[in-house]
N, CA, C and O atoms as a Maestro MAE file, in Angstrom:
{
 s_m_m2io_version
 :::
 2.0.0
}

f_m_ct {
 s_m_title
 :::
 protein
 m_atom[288] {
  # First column is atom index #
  i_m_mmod_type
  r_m_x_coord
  r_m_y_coord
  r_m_z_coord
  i_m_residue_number
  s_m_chain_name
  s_m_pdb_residue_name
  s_m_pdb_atom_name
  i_m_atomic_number
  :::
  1 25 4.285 22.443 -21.202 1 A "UNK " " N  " 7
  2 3 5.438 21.564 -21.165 1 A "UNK " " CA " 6
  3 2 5.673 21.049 -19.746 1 A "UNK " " C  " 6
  4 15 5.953 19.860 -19.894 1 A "UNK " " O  " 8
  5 25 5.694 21.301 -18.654 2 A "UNK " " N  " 7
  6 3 5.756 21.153 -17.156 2 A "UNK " " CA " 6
  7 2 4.931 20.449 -16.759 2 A "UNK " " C  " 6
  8 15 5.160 19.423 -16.119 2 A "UNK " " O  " 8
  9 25 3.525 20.982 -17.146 3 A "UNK " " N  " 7
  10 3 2.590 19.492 -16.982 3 A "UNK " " CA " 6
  11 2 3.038 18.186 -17.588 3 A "UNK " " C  " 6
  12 15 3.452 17.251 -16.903 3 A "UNK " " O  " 8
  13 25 2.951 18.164 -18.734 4 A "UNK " " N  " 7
  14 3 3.858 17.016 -19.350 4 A "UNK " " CA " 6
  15 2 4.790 16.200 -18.663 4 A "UNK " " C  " 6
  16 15 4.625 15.026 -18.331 4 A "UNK " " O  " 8
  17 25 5.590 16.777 -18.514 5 A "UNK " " N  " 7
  18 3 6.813 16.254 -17.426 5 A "UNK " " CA " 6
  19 2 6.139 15.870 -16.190 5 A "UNK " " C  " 6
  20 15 6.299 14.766 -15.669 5 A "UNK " " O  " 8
  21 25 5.733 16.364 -15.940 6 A "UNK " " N  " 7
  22 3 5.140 15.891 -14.622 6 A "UNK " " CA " 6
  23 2 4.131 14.716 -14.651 6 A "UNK " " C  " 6
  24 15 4.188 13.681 -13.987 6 A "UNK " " O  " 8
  25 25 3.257 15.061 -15.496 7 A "UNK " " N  " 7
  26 3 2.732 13.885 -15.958 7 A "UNK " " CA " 6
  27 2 3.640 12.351 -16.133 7 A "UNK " " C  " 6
  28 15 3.326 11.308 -15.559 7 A "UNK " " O  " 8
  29 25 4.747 12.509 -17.009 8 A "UNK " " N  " 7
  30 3 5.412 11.725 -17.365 8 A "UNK " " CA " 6
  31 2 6.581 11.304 -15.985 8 A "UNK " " C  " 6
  32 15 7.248 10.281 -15.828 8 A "UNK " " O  " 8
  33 25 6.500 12.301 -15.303 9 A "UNK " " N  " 7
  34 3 7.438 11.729 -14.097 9 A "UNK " " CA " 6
  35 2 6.884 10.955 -13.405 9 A "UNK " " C  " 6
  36 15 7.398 9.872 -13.127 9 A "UNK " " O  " 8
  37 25 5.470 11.400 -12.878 10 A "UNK " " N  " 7
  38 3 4.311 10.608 -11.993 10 A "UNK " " CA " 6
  39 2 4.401 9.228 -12.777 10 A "UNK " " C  " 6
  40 15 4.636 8.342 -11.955 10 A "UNK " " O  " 8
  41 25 4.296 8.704 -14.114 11 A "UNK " " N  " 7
  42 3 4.160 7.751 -14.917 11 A "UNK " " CA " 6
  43 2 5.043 6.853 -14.498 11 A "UNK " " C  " 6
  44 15 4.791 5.724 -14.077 11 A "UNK " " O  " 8
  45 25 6.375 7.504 -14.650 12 A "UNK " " N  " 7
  46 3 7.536 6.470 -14.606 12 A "UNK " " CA " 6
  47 2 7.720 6.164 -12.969 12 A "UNK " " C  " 6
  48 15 8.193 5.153 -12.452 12 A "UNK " " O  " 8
  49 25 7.351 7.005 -12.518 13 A "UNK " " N  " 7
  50 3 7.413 6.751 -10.582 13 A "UNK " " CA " 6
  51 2 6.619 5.407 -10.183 13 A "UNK " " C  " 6
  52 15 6.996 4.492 -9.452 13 A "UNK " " O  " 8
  53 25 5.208 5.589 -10.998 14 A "UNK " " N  " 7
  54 3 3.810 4.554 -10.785 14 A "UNK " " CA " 6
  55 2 4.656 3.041 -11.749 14 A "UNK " " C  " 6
  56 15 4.557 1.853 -11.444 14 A "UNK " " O  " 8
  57 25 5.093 3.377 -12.405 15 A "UNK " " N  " 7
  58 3 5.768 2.114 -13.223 15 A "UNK " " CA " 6
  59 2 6.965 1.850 -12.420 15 A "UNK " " C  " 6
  60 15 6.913 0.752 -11.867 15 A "UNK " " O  " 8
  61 25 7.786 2.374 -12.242 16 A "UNK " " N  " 7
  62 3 9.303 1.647 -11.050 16 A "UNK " " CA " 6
  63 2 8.497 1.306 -9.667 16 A "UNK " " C  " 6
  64 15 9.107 0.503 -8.960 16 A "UNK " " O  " 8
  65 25 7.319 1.732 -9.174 17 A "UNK " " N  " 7
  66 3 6.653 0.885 -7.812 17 A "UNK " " CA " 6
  67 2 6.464 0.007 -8.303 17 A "UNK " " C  " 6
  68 15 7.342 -0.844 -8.164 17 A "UNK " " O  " 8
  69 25 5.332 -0.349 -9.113 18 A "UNK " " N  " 7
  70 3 4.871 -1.551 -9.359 18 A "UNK " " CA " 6
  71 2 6.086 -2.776 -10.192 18 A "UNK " " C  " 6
  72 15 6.170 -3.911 -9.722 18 A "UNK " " O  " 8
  73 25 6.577 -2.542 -10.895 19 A "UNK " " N  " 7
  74 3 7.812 -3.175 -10.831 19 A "UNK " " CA " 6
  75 2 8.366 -3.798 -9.486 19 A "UNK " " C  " 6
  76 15 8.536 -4.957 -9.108 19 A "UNK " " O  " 8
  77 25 8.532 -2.818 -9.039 20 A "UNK " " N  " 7
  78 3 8.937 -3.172 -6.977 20 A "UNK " " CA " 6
  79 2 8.475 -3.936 -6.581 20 A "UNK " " C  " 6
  80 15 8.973 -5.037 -6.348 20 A "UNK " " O  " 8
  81 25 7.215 -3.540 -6.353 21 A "UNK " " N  " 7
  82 3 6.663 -4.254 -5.947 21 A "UNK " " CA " 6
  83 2 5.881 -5.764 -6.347 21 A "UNK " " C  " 6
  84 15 5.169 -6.486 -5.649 21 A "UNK " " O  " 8
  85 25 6.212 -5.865 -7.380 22 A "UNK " " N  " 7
  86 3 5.849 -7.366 -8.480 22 A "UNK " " CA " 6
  87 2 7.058 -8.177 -8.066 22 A "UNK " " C  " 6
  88 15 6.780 -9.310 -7.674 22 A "UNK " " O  " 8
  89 25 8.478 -7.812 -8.067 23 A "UNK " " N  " 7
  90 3 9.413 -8.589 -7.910 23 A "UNK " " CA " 6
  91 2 9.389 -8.641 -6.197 23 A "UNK " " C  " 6
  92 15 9.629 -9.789 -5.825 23 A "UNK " " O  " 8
  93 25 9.235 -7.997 -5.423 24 A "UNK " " N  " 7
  94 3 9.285 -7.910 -3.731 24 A "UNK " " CA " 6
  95 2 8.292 -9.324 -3.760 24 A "UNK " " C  " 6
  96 15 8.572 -10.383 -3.198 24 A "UNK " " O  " 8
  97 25 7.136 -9.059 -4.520 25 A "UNK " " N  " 7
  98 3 5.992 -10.235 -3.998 25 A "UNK " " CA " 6
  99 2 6.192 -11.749 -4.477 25 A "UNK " " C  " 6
  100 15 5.621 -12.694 -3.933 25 A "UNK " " O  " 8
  101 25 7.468 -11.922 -6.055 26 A "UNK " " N  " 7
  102 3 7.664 -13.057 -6.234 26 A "UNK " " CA " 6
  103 2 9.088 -13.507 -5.129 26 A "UNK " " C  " 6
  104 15 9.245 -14.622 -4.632 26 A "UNK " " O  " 8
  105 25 10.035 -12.270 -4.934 27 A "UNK " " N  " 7
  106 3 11.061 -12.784 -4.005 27 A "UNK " " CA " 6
  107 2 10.840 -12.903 -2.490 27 A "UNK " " C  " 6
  108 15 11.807 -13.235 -1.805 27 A "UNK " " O  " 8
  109 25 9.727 -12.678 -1.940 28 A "UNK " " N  " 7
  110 3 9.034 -13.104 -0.883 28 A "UNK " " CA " 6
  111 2 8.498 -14.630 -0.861 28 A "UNK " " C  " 6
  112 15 8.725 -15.373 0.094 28 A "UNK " " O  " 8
  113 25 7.876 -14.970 -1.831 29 A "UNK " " N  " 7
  114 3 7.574 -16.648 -1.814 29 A "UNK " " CA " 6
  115 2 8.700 -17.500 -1.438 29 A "UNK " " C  " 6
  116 15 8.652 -18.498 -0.719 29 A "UNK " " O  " 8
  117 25 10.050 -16.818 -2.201 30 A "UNK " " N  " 7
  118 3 11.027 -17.913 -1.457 30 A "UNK " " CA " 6
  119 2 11.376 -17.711 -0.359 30 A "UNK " " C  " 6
  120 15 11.624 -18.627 0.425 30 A "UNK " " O  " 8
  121 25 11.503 -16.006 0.041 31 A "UNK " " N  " 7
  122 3 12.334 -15.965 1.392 31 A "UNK " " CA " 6
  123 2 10.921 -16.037 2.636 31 A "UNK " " C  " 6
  124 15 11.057 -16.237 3.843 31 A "UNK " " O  " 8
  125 25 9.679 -15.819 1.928 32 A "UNK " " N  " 7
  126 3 8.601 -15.730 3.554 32 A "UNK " " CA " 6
  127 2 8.799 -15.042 4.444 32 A "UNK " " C  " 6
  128 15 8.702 -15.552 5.560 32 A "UNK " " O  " 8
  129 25 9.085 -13.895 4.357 33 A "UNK " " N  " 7
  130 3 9.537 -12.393 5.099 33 A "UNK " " CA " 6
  131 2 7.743 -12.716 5.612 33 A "UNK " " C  " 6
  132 15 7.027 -13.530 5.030 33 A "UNK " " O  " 8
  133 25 7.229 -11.730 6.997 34 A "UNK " " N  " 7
  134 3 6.084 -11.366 7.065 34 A "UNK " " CA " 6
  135 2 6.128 -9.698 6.332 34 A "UNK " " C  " 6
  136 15 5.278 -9.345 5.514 34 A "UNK " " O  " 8
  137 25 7.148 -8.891 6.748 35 A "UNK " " N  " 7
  138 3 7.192 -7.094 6.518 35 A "UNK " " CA " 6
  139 2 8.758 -7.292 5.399 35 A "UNK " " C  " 6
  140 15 9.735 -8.033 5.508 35 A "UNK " " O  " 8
  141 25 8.473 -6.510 4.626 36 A "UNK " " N  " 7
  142 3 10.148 -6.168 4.191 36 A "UNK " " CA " 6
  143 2 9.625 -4.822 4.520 36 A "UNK " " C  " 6
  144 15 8.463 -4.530 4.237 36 A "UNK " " O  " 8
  145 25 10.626 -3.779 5.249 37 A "UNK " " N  " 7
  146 3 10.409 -2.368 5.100 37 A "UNK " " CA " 6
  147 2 11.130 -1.592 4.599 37 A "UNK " " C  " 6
  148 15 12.295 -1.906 4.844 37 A "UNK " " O  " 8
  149 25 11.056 -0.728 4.017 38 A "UNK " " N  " 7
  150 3 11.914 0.324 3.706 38 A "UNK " " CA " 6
  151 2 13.450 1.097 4.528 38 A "UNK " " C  " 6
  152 15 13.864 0.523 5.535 38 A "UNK " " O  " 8
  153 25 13.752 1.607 4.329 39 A "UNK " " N  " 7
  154 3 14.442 2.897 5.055 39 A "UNK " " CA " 6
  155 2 14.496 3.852 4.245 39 A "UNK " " C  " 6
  156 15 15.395 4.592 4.647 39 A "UNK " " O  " 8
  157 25 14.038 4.264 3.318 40 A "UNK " " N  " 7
  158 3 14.260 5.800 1.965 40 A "UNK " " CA " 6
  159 2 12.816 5.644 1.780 40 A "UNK " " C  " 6
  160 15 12.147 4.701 2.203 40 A "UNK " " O  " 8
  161 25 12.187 7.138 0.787 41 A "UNK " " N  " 7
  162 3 11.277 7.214 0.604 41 A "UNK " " CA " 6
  163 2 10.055 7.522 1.735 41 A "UNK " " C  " 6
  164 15 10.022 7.489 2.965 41 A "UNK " " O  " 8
  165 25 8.791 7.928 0.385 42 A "UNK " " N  " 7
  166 3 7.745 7.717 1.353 42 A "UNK " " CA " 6
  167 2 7.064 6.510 1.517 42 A "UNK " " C  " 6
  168 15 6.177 6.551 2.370 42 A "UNK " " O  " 8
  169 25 7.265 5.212 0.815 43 A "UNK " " N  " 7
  170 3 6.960 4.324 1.531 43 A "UNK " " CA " 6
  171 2 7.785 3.073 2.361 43 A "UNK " " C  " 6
  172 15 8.621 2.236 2.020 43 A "UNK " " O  " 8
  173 25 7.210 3.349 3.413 44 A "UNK " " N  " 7
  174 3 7.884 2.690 4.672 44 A "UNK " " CA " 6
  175 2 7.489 1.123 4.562 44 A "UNK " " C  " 6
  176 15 8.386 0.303 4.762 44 A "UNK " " O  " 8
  177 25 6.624 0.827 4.357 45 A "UNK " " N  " 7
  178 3 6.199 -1.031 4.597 45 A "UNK " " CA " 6
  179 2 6.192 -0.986 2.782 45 A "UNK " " C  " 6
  180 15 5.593 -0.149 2.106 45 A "UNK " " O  " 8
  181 25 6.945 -2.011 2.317 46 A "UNK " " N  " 7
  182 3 7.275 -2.235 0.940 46 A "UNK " " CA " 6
  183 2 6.044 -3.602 1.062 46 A "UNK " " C  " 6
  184 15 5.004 -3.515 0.409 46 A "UNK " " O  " 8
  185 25 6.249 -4.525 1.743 47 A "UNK " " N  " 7
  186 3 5.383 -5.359 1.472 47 A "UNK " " CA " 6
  187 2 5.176 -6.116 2.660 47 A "UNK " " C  " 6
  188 15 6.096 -6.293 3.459 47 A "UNK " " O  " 8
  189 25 3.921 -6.619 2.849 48 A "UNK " " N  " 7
  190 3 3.219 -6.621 4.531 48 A "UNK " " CA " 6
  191 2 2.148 -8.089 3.916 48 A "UNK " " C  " 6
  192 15 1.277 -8.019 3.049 48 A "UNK " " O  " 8
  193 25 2.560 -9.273 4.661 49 A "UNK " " N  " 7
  194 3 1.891 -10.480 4.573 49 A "UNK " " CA " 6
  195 2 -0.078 -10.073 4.833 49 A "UNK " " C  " 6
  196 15 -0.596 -9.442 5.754 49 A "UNK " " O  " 8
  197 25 -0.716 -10.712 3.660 50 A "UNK " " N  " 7
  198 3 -2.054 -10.364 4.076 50 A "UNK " " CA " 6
  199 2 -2.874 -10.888 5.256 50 A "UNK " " C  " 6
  200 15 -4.075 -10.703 5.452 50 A "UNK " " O  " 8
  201 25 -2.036 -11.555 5.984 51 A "UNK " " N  " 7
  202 3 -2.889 -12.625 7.054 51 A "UNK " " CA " 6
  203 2 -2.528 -10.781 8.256 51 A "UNK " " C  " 6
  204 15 -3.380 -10.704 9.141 51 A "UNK " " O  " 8
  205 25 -1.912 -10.057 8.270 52 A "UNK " " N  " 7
  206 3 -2.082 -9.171 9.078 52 A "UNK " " CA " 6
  207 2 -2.928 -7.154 8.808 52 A "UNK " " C  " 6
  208 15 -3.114 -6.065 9.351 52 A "UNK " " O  " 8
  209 25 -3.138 -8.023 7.465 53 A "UNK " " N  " 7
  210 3 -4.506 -6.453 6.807 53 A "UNK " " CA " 6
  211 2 -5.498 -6.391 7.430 53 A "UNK " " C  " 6
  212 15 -6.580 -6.830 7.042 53 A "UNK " " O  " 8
  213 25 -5.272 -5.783 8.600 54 A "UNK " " N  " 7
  214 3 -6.521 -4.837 9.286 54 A "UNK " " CA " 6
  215 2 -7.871 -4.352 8.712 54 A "UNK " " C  " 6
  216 15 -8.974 -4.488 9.242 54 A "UNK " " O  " 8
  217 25 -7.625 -3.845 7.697 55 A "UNK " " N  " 7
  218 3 -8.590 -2.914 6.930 55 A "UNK " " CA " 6
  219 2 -9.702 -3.203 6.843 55 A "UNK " " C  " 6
  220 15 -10.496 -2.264 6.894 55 A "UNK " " O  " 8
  221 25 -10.271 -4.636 6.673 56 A "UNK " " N  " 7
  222 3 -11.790 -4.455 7.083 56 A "UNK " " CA " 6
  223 2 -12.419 -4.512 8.371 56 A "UNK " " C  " 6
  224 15 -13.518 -4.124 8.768 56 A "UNK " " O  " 8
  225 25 -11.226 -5.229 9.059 57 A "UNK " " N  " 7
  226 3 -12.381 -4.493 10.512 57 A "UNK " " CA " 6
  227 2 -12.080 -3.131 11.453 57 A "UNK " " C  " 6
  228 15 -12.594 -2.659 12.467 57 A "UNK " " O  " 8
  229 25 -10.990 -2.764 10.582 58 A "UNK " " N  " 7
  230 3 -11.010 -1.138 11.114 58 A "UNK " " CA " 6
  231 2 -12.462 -0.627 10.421 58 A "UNK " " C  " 6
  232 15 -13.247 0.078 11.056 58 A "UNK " " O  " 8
  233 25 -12.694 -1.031 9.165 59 A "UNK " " N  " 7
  234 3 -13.747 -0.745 8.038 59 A "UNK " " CA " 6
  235 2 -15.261 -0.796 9.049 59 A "UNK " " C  " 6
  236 15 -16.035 0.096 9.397 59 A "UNK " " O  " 8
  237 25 -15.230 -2.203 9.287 60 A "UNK " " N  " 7
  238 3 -16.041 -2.450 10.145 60 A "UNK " " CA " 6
  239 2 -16.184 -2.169 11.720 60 A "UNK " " C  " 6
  240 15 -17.175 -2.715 12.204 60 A "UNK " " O  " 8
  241 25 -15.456 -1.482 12.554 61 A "UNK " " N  " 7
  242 3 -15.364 -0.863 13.241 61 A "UNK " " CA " 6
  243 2 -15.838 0.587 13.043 61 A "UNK " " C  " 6
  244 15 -16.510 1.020 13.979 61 A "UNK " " O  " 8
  245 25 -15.640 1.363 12.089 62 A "UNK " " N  " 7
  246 3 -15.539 3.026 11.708 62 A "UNK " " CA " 6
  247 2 -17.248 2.627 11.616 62 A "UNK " " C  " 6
  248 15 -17.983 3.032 12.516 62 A "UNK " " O  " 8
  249 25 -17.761 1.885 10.576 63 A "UNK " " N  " 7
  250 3 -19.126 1.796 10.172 63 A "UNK " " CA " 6
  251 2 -19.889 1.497 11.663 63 A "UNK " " C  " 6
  252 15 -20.746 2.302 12.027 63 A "UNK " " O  " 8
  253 25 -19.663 0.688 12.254 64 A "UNK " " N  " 7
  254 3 -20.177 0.491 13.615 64 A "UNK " " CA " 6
  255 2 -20.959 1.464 14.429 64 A "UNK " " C  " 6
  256 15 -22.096 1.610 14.878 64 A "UNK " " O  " 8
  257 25 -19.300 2.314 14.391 65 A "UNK " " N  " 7
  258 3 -19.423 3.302 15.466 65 A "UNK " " CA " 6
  259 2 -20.277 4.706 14.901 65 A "UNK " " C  " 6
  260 15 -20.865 5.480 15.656 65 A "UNK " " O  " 8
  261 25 -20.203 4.846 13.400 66 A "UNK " " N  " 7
  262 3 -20.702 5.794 12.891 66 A "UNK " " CA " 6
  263 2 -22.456 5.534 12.436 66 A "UNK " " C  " 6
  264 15 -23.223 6.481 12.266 66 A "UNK " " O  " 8
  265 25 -22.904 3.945 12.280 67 A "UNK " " N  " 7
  266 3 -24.094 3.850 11.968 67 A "UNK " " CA " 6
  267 2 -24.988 4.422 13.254 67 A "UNK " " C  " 6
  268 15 -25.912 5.185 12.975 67 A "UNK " " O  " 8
  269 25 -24.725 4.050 14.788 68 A "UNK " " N  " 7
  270 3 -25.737 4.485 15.497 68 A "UNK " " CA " 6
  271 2 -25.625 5.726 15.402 68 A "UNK " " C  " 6
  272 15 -26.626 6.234 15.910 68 A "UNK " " O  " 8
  273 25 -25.083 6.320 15.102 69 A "UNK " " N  " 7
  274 3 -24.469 8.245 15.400 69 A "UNK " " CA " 6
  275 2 -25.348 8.580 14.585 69 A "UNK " " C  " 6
  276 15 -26.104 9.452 15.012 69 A "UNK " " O  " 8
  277 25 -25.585 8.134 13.332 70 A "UNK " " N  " 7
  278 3 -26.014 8.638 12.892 70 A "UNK " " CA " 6
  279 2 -27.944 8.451 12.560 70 A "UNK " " C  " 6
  280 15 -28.544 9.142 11.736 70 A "UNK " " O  " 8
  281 25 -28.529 7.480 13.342 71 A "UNK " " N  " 7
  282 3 -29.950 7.049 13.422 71 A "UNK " " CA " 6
  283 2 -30.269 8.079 14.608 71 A "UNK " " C  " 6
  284 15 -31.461 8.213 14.886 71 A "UNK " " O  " 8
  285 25 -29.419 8.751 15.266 72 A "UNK " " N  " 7
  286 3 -29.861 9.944 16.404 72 A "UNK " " CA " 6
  287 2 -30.969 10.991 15.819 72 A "UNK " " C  " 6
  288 15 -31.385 11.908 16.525 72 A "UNK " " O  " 8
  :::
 }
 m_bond[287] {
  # First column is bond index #
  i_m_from
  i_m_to
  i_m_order
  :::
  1 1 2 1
  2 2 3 1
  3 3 4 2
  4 3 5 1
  5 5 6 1
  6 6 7 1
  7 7 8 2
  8 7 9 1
  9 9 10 1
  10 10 11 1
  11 11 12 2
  12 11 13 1
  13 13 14 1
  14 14 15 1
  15 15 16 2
  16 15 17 1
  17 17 18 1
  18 18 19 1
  19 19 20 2
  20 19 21 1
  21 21 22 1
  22 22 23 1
  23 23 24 2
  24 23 25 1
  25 25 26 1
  26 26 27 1
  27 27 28 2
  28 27 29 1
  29 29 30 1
  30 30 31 1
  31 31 32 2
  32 31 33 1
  33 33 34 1
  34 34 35 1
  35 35 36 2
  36 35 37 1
  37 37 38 1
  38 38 39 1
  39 39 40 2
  40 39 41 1
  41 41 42 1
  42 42 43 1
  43 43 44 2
  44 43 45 1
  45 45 46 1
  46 46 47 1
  47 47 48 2
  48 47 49 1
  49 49 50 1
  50 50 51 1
  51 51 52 2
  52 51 53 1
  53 53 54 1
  54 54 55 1
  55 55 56 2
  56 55 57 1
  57 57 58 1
  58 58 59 1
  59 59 60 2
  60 59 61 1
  61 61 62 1
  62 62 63 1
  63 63 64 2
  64 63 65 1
  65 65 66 1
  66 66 67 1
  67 67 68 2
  68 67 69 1
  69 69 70 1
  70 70 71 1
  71 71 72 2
  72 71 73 1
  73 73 74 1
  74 74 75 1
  75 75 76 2
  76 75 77 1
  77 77 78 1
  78 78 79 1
  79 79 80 2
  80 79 81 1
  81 81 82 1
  82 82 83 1
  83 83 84 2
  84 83 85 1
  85 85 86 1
  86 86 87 1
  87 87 88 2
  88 87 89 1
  89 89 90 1
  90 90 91 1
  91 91 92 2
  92 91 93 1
  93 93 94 1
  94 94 95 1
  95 95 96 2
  96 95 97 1
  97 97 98 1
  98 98 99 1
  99 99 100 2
  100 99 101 1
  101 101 102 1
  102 102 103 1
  103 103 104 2
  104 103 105 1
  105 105 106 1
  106 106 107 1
  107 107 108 2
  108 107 109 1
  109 109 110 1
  110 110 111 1
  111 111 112 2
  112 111 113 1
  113 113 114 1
  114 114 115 1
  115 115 116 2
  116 115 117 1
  117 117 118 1
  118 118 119 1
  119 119 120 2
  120 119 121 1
  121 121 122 1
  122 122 123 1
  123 123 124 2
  124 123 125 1
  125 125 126 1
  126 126 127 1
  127 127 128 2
  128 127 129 1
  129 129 130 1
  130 130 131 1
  131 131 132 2
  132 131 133 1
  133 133 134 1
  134 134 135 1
  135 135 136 2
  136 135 137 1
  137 137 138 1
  138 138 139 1
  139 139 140 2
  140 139 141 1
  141 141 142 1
  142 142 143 1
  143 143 144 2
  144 143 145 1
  145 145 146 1
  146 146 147 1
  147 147 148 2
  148 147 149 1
  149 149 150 1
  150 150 151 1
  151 151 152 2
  152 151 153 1
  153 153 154 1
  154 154 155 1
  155 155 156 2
  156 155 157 1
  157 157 158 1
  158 158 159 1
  159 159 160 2
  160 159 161 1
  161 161 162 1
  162 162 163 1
  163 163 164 2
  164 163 165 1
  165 165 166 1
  166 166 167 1
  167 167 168 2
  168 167 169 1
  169 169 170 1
  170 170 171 1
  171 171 172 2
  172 171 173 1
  173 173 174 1
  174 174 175 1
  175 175 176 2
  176 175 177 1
  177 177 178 1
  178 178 179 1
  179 179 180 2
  180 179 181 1
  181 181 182 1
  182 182 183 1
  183 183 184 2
  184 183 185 1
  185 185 186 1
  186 186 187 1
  187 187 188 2
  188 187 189 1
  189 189 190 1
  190 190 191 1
  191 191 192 2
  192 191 193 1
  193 193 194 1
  194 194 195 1
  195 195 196 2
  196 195 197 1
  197 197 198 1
  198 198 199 1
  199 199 200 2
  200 199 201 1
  201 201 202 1
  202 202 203 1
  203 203 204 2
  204 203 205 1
  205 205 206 1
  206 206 207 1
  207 207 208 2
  208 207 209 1
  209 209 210 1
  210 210 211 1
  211 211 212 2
  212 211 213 1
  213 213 214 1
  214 214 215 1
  215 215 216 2
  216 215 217 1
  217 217 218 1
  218 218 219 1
  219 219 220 2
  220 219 221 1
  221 221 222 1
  222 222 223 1
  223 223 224 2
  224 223 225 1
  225 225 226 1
  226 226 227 1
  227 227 228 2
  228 227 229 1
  229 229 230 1
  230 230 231 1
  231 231 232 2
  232 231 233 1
  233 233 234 1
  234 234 235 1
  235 235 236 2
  236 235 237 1
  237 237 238 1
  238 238 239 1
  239 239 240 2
  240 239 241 1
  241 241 242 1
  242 242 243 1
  243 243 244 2
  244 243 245 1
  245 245 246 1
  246 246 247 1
  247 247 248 2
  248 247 249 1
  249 249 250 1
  250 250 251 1
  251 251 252 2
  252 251 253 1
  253 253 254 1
  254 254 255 1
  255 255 256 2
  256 255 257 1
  257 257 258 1
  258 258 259 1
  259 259 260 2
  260 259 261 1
  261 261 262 1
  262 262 263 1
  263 263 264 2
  264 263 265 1
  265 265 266 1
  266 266 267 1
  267 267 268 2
  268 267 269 1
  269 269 270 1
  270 270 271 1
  271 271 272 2
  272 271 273 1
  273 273 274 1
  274 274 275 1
  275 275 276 2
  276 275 277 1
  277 277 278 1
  278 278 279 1
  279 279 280 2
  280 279 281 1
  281 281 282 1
  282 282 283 1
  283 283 284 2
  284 283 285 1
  285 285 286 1
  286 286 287 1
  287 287 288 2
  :::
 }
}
């Protein structure tokens, strides 16, 4: 029974984000925020313009630095 619940809590948690975050991304088109952030919770950046996603050249940075390391 506890799994269950838990299961079902995780469920409804993953369903009220994305909710959140579906309406954050249509009420951003009008207002053009770059960050809306939080103050509660564990997530802090609710929604973050993609012209500032790092992630592939941190991606491409990590691979960089780790391909010669590893032809040693």
């Amino acid at each position: 029974m506890t799994n269950e619940l838990v299961a079902e809590t995780q469920k409804n948690s993953l369903r009220l984000r994305d909710s959140i975050n579906s309406f954050l991304k249509d009420y951003n088109k009008e207002k053009g925020y770059t960050f809306i952030i939080s103050n509660t919770g564990s997530d802090n950046l609710l929604y973050a313009d993609k012209a500032y996603d790092i992630t592939q050249e941190i991606v491409n940075g990590l691979n960089a630095k780790y391909i010669p390391a590893t032809k040693k």
